[in-house]
N, C-alpha and C positions, 0 to 999 in steps of 0.2 A: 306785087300782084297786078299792078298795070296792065289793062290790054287784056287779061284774060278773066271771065265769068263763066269758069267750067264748074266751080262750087257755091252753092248758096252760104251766106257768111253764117247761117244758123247749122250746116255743115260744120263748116270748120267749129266754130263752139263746142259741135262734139267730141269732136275728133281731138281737141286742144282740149275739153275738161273743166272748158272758162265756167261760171257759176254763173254767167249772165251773159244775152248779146254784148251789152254794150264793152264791157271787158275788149271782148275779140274785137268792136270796132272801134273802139280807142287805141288797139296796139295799129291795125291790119289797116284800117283806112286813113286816105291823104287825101289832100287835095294839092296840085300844083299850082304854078302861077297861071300857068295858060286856061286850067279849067277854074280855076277863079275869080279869072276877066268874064269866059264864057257864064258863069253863075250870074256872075252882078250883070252882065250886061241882060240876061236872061229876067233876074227879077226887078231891073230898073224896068222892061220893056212891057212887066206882068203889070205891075204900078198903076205904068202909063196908059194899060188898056184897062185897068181898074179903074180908074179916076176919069176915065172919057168915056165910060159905057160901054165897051166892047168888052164882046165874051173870051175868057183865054181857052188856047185848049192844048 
């Protein structure tokens, strides 16, 4: 499902039956390597403006 957000994942829950979100987003969500350089490099940088006073947004 990469690339597209044409259904909300509490959508599909329905529509699949699961008994819970999290169910559907243990099978349906991933993360890659490239979006989880962008993560870390995302909350090293959240951190960094936590511990210097700067507001994140």
């Amino acid at each position: 499902m990469k690339g597209t957000h044409m259904f909300d994942l509490k959508d599909i829950q329905a529509q699949l039956g699961h008994s819970s979100i999290q169910i559907t987003m243990d099978i349906y969500t991933h993360i890659d390597e490239e979006q989880n350089q962008k993560v870390s490099g995302w909350l090293a940088g959240g951190v960094n403006d936590l511990l210097s006073g700067r507001q994140i947004h």
